[in-house]
C-alpha positions in Angstrom: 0.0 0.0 0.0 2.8 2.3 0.5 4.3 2.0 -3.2 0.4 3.2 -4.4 1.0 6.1 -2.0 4.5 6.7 -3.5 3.1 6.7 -7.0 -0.1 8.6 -6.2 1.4 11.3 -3.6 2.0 13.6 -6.1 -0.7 13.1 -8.5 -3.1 13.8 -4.9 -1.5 16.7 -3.8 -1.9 18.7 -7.3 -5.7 17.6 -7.0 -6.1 19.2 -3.8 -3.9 22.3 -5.0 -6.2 22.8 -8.3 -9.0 22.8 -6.1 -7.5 25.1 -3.3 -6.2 28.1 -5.6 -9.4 27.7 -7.5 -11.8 28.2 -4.7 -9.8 30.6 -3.3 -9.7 32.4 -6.5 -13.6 32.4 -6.9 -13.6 33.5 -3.3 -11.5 36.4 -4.1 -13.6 37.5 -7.3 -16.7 37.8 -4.7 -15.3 39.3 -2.3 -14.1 43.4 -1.4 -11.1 44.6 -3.9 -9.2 45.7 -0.6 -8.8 41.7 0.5 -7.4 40.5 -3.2 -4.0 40.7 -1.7 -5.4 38.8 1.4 -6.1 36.1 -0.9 -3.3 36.3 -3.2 -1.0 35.2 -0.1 -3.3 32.7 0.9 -3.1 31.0 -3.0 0.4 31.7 -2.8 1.0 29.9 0.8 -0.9 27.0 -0.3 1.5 26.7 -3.7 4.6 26.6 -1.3 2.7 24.0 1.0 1.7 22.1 -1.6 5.6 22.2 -3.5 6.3 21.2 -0.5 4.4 18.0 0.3 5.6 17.0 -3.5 9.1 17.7 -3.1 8.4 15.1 0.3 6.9 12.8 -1.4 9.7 12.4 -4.4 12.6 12.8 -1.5 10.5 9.2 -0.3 10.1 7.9 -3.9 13.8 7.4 -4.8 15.0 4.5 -6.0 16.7 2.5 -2.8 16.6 -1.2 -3.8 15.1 -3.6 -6.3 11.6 -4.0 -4.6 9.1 -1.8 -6.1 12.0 0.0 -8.4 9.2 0.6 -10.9 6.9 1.9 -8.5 9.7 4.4 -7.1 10.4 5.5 -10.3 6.6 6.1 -11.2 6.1 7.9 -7.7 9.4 10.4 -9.0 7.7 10.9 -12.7 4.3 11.6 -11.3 6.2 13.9 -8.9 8.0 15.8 -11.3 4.5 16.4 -13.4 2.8 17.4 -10.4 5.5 19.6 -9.7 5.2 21.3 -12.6 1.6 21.5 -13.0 1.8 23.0 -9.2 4.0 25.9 -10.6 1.9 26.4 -14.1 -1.3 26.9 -12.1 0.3 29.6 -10.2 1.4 31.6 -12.6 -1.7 34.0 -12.5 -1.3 34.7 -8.8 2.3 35.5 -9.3 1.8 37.9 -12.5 -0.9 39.2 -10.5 -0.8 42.7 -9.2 
């Protein structure tokens, strides 16, 4: 069960980031212009938390012996993807003024 962690971990974590910075970006359009900024660092907090937990995650996933090799190695590809998706979704609140 842990190898399925190690090749999910990633995958689960930019889930929950999509939906974070979303909702707090639909939260944002609703609410007062003075508090954008309020949110912006809340979106921004929960892209370093979330870089973070996949950085964890693929410092777990590498390759230590020949048991579950393959699923290590998945676990570091769907790390680096999530990684990178993490960063791409968060270009708008960076770019953001």
């Amino acid at each position: 069960m842990r190898d399925w962690g190690l090749m999910l971990g990633g995958l689960l974590v930019w889930t929950l980031h999509f939906l974070g910075v979303y909702g707090v970006a639909s939260v944002a359009d609703l609410s007062d212009p003075s508090t954008h900024a309020l949110w912006r660092g809340l979106g921004l907090a929960l892209t370093g938390l979330c870089l973070l937990a996949v950085a964890l995650i693929a410092l777990r996933a590498r390759p230590s012996t020949r048991d579950a090799a393959l699923y290590r190695q998945v676990g570091l590809g769907t790390c680096a993807v999530s990684f990178i998706a993490i960063v791409w979704q968060s270009v708008p609140l960076i770019v953001s003024t």
